[in-house]
mmCIF file of the N, C-alpha and C atoms, coordinates in Angstrom:
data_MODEL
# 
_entry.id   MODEL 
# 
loop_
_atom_site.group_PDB 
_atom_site.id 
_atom_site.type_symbol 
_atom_site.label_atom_id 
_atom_site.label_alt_id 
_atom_site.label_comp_id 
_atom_site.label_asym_id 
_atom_site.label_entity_id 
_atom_site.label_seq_id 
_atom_site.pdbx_PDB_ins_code 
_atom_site.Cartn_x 
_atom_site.Cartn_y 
_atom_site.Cartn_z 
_atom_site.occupancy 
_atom_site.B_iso_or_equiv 
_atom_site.pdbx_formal_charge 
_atom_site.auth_seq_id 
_atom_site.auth_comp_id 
_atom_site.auth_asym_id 
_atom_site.auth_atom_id 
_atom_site.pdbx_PDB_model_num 
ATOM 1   N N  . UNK A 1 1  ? 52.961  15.998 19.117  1.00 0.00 ? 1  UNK A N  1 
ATOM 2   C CA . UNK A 1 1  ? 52.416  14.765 18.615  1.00 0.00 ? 1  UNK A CA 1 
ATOM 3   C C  . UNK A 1 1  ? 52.506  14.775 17.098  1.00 0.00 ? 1  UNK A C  1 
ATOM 4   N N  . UNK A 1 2  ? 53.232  13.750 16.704  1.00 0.00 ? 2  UNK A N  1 
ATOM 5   C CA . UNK A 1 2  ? 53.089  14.075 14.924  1.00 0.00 ? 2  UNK A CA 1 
ATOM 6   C C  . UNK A 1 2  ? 52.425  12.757 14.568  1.00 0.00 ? 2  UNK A C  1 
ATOM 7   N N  . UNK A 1 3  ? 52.260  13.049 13.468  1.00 0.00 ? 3  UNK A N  1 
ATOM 8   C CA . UNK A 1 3  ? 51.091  12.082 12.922  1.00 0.00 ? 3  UNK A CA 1 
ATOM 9   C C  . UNK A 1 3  ? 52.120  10.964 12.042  1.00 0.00 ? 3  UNK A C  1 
ATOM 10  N N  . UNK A 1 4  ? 51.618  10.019 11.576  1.00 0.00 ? 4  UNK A N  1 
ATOM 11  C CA . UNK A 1 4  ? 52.234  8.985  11.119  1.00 0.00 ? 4  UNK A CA 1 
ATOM 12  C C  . UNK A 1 4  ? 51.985  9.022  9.442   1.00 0.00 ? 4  UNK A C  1 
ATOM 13  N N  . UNK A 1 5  ? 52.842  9.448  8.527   1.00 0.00 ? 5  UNK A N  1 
ATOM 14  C CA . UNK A 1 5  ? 53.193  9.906  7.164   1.00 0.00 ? 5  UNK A CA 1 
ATOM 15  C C  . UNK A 1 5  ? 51.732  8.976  6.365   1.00 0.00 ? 5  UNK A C  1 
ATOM 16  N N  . UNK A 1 6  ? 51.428  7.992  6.505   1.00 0.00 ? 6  UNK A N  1 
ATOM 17  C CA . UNK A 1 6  ? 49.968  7.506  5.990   1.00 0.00 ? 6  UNK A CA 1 
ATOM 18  C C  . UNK A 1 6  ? 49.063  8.545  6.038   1.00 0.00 ? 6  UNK A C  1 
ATOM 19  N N  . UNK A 1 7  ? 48.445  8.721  7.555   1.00 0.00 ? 7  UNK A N  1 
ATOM 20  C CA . UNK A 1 7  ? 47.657  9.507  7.930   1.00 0.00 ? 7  UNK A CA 1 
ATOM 21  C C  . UNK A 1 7  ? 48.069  10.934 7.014   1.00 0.00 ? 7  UNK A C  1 
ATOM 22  N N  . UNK A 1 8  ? 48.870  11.687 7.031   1.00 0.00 ? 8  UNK A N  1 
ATOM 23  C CA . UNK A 1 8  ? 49.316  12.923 6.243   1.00 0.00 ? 8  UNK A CA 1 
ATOM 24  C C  . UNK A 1 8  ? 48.982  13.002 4.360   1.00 0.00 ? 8  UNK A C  1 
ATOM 25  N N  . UNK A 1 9  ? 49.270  11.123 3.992   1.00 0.00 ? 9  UNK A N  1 
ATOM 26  C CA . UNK A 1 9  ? 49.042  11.172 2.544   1.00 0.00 ? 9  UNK A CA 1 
ATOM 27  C C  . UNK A 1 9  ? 47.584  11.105 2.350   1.00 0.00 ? 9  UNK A C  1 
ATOM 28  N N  . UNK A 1 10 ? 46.807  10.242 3.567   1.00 0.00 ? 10 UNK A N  1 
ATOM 29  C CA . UNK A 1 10 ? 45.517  10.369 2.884   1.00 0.00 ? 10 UNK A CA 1 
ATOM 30  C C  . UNK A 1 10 ? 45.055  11.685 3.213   1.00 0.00 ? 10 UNK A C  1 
ATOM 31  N N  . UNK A 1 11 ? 45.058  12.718 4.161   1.00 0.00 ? 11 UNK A N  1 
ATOM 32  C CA . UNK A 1 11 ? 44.496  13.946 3.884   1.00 0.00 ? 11 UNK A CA 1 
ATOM 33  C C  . UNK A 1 11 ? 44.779  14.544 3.258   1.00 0.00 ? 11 UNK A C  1 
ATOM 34  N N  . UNK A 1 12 ? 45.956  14.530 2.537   1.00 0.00 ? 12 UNK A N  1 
ATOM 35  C CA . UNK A 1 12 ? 46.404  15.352 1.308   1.00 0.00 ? 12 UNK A CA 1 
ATOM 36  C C  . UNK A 1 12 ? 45.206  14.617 0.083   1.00 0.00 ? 12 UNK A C  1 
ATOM 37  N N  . UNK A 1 13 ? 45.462  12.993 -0.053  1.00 0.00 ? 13 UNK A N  1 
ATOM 38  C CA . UNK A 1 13 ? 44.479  12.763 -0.926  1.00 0.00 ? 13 UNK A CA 1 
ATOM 39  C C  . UNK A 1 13 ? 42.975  12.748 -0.482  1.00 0.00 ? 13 UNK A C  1 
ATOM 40  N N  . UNK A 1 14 ? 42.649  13.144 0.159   1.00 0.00 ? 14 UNK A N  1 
ATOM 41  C CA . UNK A 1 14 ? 41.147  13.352 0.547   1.00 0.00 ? 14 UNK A CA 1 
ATOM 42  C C  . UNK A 1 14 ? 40.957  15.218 -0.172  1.00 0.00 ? 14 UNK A C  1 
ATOM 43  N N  . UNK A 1 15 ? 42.078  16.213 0.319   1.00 0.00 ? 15 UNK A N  1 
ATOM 44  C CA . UNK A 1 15 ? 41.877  17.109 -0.154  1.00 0.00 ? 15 UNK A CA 1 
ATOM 45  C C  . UNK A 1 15 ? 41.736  17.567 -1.309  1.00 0.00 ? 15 UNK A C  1 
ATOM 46  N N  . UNK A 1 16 ? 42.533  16.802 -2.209  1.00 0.00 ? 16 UNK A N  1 
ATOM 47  C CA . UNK A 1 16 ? 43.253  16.340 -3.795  1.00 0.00 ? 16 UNK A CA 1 
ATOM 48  C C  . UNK A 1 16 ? 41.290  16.063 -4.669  1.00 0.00 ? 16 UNK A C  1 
ATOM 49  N N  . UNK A 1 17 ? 41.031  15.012 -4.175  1.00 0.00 ? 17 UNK A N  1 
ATOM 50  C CA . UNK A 1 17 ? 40.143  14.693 -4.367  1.00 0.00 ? 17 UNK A CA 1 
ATOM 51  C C  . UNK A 1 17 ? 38.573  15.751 -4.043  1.00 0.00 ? 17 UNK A C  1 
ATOM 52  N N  . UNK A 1 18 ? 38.364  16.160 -2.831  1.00 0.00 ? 18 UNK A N  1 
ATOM 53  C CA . UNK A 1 18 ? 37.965  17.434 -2.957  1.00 0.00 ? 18 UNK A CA 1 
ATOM 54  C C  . UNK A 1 18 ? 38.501  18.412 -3.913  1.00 0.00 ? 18 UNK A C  1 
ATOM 55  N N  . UNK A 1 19 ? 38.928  18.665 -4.313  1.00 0.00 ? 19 UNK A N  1 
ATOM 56  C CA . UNK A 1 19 ? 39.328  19.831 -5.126  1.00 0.00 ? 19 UNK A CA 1 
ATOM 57  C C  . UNK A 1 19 ? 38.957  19.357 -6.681  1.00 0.00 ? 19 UNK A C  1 
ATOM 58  N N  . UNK A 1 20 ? 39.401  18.246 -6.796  1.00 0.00 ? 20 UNK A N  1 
ATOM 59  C CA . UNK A 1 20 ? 39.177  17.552 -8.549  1.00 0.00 ? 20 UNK A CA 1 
ATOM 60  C C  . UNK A 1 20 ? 37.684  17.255 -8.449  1.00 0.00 ? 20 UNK A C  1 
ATOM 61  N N  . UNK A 1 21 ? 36.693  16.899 -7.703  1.00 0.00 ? 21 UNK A N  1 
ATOM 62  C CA . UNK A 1 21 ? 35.559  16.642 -7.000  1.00 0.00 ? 21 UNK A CA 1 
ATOM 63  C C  . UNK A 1 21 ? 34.837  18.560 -7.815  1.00 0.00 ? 21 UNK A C  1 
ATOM 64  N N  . UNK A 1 22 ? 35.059  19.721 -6.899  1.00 0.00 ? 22 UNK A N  1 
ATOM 65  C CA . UNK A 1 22 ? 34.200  20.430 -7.307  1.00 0.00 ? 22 UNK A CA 1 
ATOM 66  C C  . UNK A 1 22 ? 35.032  21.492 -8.766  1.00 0.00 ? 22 UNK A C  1 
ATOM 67  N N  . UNK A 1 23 ? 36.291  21.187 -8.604  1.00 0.00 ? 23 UNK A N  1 
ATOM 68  C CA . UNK A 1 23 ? 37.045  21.455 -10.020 1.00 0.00 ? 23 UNK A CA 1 
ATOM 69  C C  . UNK A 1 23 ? 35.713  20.943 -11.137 1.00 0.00 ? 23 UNK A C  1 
ATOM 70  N N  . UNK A 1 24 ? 35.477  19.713 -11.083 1.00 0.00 ? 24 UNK A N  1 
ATOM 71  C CA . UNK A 1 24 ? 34.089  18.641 -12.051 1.00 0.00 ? 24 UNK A CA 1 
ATOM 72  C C  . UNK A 1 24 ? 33.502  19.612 -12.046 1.00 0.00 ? 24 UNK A C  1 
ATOM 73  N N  . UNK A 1 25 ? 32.975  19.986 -10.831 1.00 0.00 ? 25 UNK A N  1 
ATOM 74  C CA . UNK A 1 25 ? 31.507  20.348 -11.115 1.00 0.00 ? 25 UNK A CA 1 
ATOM 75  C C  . UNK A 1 25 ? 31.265  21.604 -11.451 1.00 0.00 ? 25 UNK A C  1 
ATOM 76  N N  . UNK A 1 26 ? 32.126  22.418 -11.336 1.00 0.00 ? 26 UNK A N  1 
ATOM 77  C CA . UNK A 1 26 ? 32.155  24.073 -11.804 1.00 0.00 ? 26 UNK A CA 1 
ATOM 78  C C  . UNK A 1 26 ? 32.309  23.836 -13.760 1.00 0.00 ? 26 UNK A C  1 
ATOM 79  N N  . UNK A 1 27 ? 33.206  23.289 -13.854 1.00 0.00 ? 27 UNK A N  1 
ATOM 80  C CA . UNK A 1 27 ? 33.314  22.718 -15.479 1.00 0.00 ? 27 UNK A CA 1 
ATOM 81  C C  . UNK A 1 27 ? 32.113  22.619 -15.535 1.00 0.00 ? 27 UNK A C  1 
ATOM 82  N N  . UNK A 1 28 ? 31.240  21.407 -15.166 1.00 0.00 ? 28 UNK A N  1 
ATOM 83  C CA . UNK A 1 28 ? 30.137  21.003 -15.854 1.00 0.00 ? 28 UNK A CA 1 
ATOM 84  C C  . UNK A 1 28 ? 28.905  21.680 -16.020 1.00 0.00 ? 28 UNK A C  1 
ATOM 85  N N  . UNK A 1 29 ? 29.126  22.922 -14.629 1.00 0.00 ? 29 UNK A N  1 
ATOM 86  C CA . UNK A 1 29 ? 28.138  23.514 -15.051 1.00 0.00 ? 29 UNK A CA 1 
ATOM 87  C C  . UNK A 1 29 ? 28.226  24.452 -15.713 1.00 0.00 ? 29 UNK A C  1 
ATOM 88  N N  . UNK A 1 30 ? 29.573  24.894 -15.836 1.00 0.00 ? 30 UNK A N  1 
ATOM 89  C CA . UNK A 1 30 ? 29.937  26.186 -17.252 1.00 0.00 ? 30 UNK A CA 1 
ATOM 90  C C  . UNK A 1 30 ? 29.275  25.495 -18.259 1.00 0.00 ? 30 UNK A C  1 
ATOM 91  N N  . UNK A 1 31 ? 29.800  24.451 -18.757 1.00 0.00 ? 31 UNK A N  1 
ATOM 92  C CA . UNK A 1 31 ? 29.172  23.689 -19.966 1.00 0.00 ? 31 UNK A CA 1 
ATOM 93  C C  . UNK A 1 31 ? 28.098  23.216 -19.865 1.00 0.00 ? 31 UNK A C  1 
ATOM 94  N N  . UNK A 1 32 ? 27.119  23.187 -19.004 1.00 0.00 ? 32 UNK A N  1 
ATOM 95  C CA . UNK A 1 32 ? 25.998  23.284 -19.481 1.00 0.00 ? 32 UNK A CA 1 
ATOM 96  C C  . UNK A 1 32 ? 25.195  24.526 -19.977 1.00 0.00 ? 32 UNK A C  1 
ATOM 97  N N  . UNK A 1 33 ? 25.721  25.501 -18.944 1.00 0.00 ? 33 UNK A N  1 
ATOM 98  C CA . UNK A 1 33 ? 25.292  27.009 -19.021 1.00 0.00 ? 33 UNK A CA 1 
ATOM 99  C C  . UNK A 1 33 ? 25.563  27.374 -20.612 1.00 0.00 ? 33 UNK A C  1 
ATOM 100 N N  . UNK A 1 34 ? 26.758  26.922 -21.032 1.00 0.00 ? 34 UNK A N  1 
ATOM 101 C CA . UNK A 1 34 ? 26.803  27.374 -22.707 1.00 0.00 ? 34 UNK A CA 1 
ATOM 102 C C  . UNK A 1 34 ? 26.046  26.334 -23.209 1.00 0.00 ? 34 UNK A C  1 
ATOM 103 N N  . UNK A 1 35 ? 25.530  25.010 -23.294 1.00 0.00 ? 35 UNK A N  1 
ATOM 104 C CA . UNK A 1 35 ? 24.976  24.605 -23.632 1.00 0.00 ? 35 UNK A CA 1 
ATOM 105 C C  . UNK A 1 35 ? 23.443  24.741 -24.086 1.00 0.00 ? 35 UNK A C  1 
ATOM 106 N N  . UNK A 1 36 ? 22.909  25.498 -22.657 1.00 0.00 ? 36 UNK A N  1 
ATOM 107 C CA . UNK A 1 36 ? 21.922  26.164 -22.575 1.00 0.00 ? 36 UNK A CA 1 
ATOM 108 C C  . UNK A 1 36 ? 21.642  27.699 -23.722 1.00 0.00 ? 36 UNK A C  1 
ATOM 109 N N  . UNK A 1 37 ? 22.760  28.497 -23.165 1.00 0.00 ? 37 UNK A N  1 
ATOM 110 C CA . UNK A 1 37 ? 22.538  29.716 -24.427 1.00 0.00 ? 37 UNK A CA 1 
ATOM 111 C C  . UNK A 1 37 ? 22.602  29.245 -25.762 1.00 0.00 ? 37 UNK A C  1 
ATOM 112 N N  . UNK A 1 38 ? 23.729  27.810 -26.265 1.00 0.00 ? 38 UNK A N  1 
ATOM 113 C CA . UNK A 1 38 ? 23.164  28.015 -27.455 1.00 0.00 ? 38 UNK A CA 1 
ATOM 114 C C  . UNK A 1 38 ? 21.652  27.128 -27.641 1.00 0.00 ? 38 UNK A C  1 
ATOM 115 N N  . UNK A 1 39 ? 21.320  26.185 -27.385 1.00 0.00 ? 39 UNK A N  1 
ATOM 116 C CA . UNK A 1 39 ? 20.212  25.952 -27.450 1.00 0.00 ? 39 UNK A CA 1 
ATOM 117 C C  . UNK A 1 39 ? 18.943  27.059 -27.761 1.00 0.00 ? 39 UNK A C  1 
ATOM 118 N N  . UNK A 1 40 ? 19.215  27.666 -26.674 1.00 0.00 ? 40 UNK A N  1 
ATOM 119 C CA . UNK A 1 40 ? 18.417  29.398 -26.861 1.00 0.00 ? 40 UNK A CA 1 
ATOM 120 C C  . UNK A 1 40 ? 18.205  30.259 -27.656 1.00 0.00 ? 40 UNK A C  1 
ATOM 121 N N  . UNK A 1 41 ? 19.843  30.174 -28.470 1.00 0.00 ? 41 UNK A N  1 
ATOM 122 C CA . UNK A 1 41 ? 19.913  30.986 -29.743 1.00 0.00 ? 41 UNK A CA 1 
ATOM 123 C C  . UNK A 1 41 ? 19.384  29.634 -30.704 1.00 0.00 ? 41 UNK A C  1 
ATOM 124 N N  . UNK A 1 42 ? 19.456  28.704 -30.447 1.00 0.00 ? 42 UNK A N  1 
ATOM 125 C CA . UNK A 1 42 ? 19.112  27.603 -31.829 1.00 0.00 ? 42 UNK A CA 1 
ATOM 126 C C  . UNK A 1 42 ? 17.121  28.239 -31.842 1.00 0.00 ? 42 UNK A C  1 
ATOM 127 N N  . UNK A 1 43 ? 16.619  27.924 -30.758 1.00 0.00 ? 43 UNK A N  1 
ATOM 128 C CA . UNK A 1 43 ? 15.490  28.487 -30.589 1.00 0.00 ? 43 UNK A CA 1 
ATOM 129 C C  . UNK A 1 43 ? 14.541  29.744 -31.247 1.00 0.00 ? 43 UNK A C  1 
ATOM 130 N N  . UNK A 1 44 ? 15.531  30.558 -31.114 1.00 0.00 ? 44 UNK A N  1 
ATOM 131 C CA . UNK A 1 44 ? 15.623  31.857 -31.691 1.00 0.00 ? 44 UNK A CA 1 
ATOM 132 C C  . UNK A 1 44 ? 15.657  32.341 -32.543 1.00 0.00 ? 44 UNK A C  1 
ATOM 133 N N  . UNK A 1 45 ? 16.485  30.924 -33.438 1.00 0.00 ? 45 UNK A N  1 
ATOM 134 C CA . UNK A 1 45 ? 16.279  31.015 -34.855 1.00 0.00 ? 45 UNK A CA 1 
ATOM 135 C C  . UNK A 1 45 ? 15.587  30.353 -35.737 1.00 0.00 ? 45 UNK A C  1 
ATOM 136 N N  . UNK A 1 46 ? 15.265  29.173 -34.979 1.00 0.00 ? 46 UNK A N  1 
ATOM 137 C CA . UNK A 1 46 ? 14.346  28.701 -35.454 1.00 0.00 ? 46 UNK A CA 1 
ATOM 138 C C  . UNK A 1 46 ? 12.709  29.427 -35.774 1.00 0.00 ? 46 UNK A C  1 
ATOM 139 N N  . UNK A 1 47 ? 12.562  30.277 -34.502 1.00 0.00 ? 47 UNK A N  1 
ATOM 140 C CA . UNK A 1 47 ? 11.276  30.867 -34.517 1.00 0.00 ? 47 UNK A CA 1 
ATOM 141 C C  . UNK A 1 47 ? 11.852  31.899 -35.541 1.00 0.00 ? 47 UNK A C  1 
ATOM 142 N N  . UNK A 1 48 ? 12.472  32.572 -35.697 1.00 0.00 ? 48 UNK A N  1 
ATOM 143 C CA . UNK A 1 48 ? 12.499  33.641 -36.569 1.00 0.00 ? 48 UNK A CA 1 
ATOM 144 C C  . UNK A 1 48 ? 12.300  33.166 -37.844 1.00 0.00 ? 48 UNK A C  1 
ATOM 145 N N  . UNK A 1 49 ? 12.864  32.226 -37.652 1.00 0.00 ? 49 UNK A N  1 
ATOM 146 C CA . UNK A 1 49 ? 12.781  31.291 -39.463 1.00 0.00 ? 49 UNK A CA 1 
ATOM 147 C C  . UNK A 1 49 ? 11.035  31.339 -39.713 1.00 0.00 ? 49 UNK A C  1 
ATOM 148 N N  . UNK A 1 50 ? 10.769  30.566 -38.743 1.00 0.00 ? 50 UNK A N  1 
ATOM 149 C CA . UNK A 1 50 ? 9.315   30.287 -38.884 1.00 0.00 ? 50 UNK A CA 1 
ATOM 150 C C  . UNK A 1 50 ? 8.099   31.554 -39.667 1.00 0.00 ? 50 UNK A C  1 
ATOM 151 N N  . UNK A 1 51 ? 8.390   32.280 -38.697 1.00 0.00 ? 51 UNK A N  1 
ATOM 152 C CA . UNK A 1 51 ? 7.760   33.413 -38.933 1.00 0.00 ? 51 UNK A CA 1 
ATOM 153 C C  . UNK A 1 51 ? 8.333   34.432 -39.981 1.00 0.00 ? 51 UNK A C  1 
ATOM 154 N N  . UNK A 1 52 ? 9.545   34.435 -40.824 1.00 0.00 ? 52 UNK A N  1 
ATOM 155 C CA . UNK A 1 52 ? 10.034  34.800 -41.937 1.00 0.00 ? 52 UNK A CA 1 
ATOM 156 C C  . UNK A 1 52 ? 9.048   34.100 -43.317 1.00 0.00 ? 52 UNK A C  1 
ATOM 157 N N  . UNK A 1 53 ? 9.008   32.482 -42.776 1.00 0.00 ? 53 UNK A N  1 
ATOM 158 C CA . UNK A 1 53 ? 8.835   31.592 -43.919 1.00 0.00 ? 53 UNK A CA 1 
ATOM 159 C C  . UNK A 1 53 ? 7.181   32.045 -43.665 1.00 0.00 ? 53 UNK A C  1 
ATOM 160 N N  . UNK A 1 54 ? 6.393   32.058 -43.008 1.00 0.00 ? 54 UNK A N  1 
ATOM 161 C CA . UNK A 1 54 ? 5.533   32.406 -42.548 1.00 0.00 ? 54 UNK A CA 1 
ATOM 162 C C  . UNK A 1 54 ? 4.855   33.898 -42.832 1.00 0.00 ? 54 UNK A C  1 
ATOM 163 N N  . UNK A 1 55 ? 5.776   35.019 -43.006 1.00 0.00 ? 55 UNK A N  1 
ATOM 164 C CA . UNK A 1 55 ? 5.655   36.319 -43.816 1.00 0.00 ? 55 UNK A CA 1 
ATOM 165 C C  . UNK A 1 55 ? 5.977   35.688 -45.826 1.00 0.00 ? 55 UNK A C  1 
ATOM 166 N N  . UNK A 1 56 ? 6.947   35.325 -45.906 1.00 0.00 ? 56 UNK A N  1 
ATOM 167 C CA . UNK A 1 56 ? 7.474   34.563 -47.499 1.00 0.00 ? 56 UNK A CA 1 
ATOM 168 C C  . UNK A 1 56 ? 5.872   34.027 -47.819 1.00 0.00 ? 56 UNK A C  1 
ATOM 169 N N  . UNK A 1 57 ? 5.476   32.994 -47.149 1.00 0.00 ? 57 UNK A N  1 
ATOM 170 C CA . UNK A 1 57 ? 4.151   32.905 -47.628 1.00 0.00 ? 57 UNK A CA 1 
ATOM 171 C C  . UNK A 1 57 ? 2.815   33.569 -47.982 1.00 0.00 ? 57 UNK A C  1 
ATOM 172 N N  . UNK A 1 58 ? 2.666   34.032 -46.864 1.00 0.00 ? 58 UNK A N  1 
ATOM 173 C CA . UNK A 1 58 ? 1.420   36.023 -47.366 1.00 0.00 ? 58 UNK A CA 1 
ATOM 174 C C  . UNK A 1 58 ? 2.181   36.590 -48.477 1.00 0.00 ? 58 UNK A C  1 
ATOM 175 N N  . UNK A 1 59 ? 3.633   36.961 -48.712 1.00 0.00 ? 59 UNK A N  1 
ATOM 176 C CA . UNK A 1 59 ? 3.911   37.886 -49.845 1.00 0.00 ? 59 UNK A CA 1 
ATOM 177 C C  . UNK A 1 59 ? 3.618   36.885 -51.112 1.00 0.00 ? 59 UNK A C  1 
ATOM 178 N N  . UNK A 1 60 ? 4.384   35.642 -51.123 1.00 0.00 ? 60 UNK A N  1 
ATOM 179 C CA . UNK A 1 60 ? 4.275   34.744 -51.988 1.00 0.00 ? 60 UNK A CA 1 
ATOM 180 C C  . UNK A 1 60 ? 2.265   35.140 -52.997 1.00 0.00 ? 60 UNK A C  1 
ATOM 181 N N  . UNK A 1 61 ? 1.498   35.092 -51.442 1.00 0.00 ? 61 UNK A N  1 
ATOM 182 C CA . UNK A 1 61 ? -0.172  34.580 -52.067 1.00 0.00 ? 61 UNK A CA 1 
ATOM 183 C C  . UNK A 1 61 ? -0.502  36.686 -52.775 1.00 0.00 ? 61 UNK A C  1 
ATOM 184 N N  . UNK A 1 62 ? -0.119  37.396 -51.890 1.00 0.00 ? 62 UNK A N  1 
ATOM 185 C CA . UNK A 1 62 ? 0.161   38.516 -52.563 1.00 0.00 ? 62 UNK A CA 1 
ATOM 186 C C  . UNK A 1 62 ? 0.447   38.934 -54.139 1.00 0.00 ? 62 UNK A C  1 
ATOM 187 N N  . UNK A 1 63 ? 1.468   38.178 -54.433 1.00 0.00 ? 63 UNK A N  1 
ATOM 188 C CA . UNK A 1 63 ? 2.224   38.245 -55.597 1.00 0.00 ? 63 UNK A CA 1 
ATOM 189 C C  . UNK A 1 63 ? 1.158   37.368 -56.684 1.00 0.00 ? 63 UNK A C  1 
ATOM 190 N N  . UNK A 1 64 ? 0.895   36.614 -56.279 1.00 0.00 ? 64 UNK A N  1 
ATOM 191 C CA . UNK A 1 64 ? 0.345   35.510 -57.145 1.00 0.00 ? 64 UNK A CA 1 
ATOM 192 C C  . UNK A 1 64 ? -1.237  36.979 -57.253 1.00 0.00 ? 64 UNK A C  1 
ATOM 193 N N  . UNK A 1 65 ? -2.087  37.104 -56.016 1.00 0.00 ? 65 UNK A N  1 
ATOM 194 C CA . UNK A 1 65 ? -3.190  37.910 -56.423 1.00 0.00 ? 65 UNK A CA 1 
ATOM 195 C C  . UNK A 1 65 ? -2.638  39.158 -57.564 1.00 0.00 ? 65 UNK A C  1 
ATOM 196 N N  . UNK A 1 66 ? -1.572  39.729 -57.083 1.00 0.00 ? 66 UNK A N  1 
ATOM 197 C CA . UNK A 1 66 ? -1.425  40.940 -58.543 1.00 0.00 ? 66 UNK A CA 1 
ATOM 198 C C  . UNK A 1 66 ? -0.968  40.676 -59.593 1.00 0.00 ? 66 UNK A C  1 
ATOM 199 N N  . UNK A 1 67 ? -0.021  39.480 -59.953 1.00 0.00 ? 67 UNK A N  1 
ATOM 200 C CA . UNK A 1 67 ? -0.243  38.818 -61.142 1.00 0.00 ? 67 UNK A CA 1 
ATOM 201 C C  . UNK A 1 67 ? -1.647  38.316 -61.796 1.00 0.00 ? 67 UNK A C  1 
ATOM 202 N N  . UNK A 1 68 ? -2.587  37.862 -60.969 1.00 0.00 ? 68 UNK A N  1 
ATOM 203 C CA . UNK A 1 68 ? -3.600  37.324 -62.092 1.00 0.00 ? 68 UNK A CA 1 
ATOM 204 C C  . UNK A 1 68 ? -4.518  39.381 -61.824 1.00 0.00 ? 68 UNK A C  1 
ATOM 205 N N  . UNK A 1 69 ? -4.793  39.734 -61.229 1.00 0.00 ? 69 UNK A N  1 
ATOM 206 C CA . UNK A 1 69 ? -4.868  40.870 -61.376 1.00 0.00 ? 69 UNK A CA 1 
ATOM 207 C C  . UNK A 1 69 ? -4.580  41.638 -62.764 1.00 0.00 ? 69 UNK A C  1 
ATOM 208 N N  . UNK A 1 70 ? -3.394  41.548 -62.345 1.00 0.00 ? 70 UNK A N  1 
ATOM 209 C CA . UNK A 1 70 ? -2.594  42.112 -63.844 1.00 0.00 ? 70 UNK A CA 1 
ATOM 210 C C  . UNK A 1 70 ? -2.960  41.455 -65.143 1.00 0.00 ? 70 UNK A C  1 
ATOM 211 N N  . UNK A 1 71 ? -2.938  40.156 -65.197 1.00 0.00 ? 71 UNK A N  1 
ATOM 212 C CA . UNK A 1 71 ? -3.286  39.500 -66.216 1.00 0.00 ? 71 UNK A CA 1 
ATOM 213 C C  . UNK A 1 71 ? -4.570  39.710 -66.721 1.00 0.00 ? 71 UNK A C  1 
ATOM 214 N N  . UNK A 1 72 ? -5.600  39.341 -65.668 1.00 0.00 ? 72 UNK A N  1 
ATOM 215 C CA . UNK A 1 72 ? -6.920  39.871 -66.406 1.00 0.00 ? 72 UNK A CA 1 
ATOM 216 C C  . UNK A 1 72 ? -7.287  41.370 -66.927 1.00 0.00 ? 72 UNK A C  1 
ATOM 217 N N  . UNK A 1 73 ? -6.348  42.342 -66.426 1.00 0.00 ? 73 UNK A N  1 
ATOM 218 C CA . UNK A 1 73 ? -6.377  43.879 -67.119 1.00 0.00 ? 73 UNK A CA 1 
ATOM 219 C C  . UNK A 1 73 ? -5.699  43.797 -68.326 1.00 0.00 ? 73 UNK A C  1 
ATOM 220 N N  . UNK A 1 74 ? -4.557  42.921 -68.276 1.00 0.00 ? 74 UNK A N  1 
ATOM 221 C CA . UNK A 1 74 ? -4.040  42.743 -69.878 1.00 0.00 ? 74 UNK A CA 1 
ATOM 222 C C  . UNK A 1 74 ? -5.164  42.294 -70.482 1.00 0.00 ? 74 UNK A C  1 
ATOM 223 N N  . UNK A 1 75 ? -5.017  41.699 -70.307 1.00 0.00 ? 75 UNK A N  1 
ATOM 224 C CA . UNK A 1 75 ? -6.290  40.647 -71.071 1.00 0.00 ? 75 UNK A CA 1 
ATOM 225 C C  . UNK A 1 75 ? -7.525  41.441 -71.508 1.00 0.00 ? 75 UNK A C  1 
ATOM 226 N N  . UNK A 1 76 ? -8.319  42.559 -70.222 1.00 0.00 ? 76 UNK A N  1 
ATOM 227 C CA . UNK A 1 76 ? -9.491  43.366 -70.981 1.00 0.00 ? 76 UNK A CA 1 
ATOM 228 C C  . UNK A 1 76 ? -8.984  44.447 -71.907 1.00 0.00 ? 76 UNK A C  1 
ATOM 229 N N  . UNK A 1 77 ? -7.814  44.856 -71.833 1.00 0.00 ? 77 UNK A N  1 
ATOM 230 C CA . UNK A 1 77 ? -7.502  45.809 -72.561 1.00 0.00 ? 77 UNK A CA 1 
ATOM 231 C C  . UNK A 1 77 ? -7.146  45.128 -73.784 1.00 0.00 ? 77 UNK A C  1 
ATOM 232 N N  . UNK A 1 78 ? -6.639  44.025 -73.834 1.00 0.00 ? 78 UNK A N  1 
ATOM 233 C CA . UNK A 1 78 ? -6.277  43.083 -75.265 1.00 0.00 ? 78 UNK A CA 1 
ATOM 234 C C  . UNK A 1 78 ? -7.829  43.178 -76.220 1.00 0.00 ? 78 UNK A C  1 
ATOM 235 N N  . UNK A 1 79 ? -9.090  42.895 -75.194 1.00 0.00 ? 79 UNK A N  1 
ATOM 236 C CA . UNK A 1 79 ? -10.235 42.825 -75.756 1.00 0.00 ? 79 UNK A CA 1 
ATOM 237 C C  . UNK A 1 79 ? -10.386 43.882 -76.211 1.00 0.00 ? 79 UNK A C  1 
ATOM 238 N N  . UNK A 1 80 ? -10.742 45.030 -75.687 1.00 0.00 ? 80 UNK A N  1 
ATOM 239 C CA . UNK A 1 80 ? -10.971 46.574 -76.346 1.00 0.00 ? 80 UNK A CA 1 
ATOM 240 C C  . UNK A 1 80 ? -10.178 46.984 -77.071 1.00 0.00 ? 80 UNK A C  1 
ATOM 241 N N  . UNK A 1 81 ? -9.444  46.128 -77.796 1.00 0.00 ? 81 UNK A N  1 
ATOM 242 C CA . UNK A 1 81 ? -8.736  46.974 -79.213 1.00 0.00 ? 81 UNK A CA 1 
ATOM 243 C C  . UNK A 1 81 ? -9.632  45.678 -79.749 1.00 0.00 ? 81 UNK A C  1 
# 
């Protein structure tokens, strides 16, 4: 029994179409999956930033206390001469 050459093209294009069908979807989810890690690393750096700028600030108020520190010891020793 053979089939009639229609019938033969659309299962070829039914298969065609299956294939370009999850061909899509393996792509899309690679690219989301990288989408995802970098997001993750954007994350990552953001918090690190945070908490850098966040250390920068304690040293910053640090610096400022041993400068006037310093200054007022200049300053008493300026007096005692």
């Amino acid at each position: 029994m053979l089939m009639p050459s229609e019938v033969i093209i659309a299962l070829l294009s039914l298969c065609g179409t299956f294939l370009g069908t999850f061909s899509g979807i393996r792509l899309m989810s690679y690219r989301i999956e990288q989408l995802e890690k970098r997001v993750n690393e954007y994350n990552n750096t953001k918090l690190r930033m945070y908490e850098t700028e966040k250390k920068q600030a304690i040293d910053e108020n640090r610096l400022a206390v041993c400068e006037r520190r310093l200054d007022t010891l200049e300053h008493d020793k300026e007096c005692e001469h």
